[in-house]
C-alpha positions, 0 to 999 in steps of 0.5 A: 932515857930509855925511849932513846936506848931503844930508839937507837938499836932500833936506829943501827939495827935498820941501818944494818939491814940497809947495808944489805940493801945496799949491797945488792943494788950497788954489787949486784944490780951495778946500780951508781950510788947515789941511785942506790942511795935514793932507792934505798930512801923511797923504799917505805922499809928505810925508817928513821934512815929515810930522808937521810939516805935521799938527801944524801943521794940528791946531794951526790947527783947535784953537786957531783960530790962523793958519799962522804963529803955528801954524807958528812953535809947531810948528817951535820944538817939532819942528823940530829933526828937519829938517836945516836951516840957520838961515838956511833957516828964516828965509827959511821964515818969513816965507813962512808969515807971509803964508799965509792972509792973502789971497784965492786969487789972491795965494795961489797968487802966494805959494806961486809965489814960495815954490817959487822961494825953495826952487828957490833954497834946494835949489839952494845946498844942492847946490852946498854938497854937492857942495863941503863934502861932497866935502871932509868924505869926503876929511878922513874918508879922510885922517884915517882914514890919518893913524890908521893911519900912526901906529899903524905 
């Protein structure tokens, strides 16, 4: 359990860093989306985002669909690999429905107050670490000696 916890700020934390990624290609370099989403997939810095982030641009490019129906089709299908909560991709969701629906300028307004969400997201992740991490090591601990003493 606390693998997981971590696992998952990891998980945010990468994504954040992702958006800012993204950001540059798509407001900066006028790179199309679903290029920025396959670049941003073959970069070796992706992590657990990696195959996420191609799939969905290759989705994008060959069935000619926008980032959030690509989005929802790859996460329903891979999405079980990032540790994240329920409540996390919600708030993922609704972001990748308003990608690609606007010119550069409210682009790069939507990836801003994206990263803040995730900012948010990795920061509750952190908290519940250090909190219900500290307390699944000790239980584990704890549990491990009530073994013990009843084998004695």
């Amino acid at each position: 359990m606390s693998l997981r916890l971590a696992e998952r700020q990891r998980a945010l934390a990468k994504l954040a860093e992702i958006l800012l990624n993204l950001r540059n290609q798509i407001c900066k370099l006028g790179i199309p989306l679903f290029m920025a989403f396959e670049n941003v997939g073959r970069e070796s810095n992706g992590g657990v985002w990696t195959d996420i982030f191609i799939e969905c641009g290759n989705v994008m490019r060959q069935q000619h669909i926008d980032a959030g129906e690509a989005w929802k089709k790859v996460i329903k299908k891979m999405g079980s690999s990032i540790p994240l909560d329920e409540s996390d991709w919600q708030v993922l969701s609704d972001f990748w429905e308003l990608l690609g629906k606007s010119d550069r300028e409210n682009q790069e307004s939507i990836l801003e107050m994206e990263k803040e969400n995730l900012e948010m997201l990795e920061k509750k992740a952190k908290e519940a670490m250090n909190t219900k991490g500290r307390l699944y090591r000790n239980l584990g601990v704890l549990s491990g000696a009530a073994a013990v003493i009843l084998l004695l």
